[in-house]
C-alpha positions as CSV (number, residue, x, y, z in Angstrom):
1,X,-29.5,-39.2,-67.8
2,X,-30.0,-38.5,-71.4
3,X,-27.0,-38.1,-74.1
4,X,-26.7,-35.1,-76.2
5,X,-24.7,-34.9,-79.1
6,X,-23.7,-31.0,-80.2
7,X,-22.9,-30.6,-83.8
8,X,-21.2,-27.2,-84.7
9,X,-22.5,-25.2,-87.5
10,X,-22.4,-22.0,-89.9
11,X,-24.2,-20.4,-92.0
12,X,-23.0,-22.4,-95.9
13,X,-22.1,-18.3,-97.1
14,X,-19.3,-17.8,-99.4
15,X,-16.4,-16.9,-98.0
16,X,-17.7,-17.7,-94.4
17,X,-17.1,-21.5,-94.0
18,X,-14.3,-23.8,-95.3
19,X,-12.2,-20.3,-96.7
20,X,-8.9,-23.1,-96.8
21,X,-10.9,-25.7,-98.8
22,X,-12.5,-22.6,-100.9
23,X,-8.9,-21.3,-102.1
24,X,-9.1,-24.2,-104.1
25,X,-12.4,-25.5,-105.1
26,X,-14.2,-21.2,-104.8
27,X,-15.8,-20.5,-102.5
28,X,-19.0,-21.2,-103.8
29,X,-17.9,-24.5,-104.2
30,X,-16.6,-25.0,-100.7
31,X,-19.9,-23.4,-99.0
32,X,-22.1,-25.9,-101.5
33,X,-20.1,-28.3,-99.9
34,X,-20.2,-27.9,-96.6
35,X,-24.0,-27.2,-96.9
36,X,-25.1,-30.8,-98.3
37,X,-21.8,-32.6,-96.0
38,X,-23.3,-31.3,-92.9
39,X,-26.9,-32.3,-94.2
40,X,-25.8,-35.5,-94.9
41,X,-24.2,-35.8,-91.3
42,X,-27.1,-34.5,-89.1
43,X,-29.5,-37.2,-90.9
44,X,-26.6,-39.9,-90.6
45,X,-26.4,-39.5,-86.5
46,X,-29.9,-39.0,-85.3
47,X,-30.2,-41.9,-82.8
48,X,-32.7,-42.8,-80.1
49,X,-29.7,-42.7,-78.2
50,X,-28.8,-39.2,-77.8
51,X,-30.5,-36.4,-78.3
52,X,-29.0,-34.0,-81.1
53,X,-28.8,-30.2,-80.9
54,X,-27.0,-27.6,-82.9
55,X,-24.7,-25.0,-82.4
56,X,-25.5,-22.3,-84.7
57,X,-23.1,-19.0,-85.9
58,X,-23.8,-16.4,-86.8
59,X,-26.0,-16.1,-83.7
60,X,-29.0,-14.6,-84.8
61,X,-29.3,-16.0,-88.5
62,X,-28.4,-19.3,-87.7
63,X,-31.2,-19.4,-84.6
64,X,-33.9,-18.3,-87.5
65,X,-31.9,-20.6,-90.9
66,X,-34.2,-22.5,-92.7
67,X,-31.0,-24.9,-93.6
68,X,-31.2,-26.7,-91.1
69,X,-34.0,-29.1,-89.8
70,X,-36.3,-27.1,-88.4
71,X,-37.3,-29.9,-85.8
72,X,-33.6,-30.1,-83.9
73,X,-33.0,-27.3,-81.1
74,X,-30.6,-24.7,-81.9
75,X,-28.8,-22.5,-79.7
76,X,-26.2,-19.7,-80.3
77,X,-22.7,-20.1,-80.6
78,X,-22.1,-16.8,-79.0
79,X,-18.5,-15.2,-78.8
80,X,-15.0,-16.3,-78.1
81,X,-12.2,-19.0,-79.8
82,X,-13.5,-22.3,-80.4
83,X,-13.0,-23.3,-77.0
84,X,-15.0,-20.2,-75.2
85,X,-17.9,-21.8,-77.6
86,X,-17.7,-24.9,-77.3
87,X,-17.5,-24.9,-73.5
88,X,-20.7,-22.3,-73.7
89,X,-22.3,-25.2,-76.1
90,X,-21.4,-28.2,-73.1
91,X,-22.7,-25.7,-70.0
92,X,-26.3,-25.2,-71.8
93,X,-26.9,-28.9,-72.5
94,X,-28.9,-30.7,-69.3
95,X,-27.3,-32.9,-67.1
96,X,-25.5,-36.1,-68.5
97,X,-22.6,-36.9,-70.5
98,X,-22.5,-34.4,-73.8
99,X,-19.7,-34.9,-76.8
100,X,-19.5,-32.1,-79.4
101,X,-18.1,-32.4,-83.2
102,X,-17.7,-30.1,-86.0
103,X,-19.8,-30.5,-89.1
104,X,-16.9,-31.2,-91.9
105,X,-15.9,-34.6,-90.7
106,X,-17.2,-36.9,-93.2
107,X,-16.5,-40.2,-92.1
108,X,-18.2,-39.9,-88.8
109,X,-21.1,-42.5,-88.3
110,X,-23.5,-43.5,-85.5
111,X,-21.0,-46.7,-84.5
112,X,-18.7,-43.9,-84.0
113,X,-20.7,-41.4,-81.8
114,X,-22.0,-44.5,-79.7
115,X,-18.0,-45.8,-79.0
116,X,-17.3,-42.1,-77.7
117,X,-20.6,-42.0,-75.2
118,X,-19.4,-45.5,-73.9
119,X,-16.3,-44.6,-73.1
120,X,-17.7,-41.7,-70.7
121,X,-18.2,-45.0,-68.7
122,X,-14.5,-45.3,-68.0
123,X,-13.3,-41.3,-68.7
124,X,-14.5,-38.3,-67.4
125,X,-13.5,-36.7,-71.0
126,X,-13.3,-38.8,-74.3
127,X,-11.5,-37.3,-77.8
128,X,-11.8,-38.3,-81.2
129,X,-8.3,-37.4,-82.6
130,X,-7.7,-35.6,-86.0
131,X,-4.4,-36.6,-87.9
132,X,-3.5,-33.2,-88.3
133,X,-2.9,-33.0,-84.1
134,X,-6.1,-31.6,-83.7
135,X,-9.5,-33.5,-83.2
136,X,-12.7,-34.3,-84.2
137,X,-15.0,-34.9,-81.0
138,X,-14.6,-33.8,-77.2
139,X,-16.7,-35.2,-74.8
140,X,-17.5,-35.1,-71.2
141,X,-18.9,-37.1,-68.6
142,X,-20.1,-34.1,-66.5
143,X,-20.0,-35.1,-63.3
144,X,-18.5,-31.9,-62.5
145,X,-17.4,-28.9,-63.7
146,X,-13.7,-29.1,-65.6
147,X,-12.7,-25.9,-64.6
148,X,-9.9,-24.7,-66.9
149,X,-10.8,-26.8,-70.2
150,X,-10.0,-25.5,-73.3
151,X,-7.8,-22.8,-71.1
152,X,-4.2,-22.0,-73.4
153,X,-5.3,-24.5,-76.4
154,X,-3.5,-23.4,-79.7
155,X,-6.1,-23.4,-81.6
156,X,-5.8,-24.9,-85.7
157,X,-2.2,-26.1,-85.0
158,X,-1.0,-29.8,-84.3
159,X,-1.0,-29.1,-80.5
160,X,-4.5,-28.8,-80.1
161,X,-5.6,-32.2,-79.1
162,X,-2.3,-32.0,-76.2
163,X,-3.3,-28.9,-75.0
164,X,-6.6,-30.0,-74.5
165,X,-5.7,-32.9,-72.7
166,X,-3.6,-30.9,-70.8
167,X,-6.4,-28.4,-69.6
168,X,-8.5,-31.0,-68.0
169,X,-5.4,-31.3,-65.2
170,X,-5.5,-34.6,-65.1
171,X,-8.9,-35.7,-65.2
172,X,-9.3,-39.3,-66.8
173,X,-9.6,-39.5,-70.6
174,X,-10.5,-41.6,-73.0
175,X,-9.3,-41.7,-76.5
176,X,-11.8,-43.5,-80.0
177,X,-11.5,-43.9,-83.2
178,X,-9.1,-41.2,-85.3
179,X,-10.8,-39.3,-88.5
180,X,-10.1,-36.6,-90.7
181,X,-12.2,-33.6,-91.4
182,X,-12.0,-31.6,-93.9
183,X,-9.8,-28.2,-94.4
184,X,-8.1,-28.6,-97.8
185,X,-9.1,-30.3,-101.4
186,X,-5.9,-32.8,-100.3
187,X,-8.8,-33.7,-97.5
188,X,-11.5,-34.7,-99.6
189,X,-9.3,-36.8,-102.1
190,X,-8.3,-38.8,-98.7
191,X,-11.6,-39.1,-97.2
192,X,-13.3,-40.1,-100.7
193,X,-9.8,-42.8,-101.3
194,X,-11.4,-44.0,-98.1
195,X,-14.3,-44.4,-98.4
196,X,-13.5,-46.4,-101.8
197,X,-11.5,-48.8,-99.3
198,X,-13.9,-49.3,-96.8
199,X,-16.3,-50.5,-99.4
């Protein structure tokens, strides 16, 4: 069964995406931003190995943005909280193990995808954890149905990774590598810092 990887994306509009990170950059600034970061990132994790799709908002202009590569597949967010999305996003991709991440995680790299899609071999759900308590990748085996996932998740606090575990009712998880994406100015001077390091 083939791998999909679902990448999450808006529109780059002015005070649309990364408002936090706009308060202090503009918000020009923080849409220019997120525009050439998740550029950068979709040509970074094409791979043989999966098959990548996006997850576009708004619905209808992102289905019909020229941003993005016109040659990946695109379907609608739709409506809901992150979770209500990105369950929607997981229940349209065909049968096989799918992991979805946001687009403002800069440090993410192939190595990294291919660690969470091999530990669906062990796990019926893998996470990438965030610092902040949050996380950067969910992914599921898809054997079955979780029924419940994403159900009561606090959403942008540092309980969302637990309660996200705790949906899945104690299915077996799998936990990879822990990055940062970015919400604040404070999050780009870390990620760049390591970068320098890993150099």
């Amino acid at each position: 069964m083939r791998r999909t990887l679902v990448v999450m994306v808006k529109e780059p509009h002015p005070g649309r995406v990364k408002t936090r990170l706009g308060r202090d950059l503009g918000m020009v600034g923080a849409a220019w931003w997120f525009r050439h970061q998740t550029g950068a990132l979709l040509r970074r994790l094409r791979d043989p190995r999966w098959d990548l799709v996006l997850a576009v908002s708004p619905d209808v202009e992102g289905l019909s943005s020229r941003v993005w590569p016109a040659d990946l597949p695109r379907l609608a967010q739709g409506r809901g909280d992150l979770g209500d999305r990105m369950g929607a996003a997981m229940d349209a991709m065909p049968a096989g193990p799918v992991c979805v991440i946001g687009a403002d995680i800069p440090g993410v790299t192939r190595a990294h995808v291919a660690r969470a899609f091999a530990a669906l071999g062990g796990a019926e759900a893998v996470f990438g954890p965030a610092p902040d308590g949050g996380y950067w990748l969910v992914g599921l085996k898809r054997m079955r149905r979780h029924a419940g996932l994403f159900d009561g998740v606090r959403w942008s606090t540092e309980h969302a990774l637990a309660d996200s575990v705790a949906s899945l009712r104690g299915a077996r998880v799998a936990y990879v590598d822990t990055l940062r994406d970015v919400d604040t100015v404070a999050d780009l001077g870390v990620v760049n810092i390591y970068a320098k390091m890993k150099q």
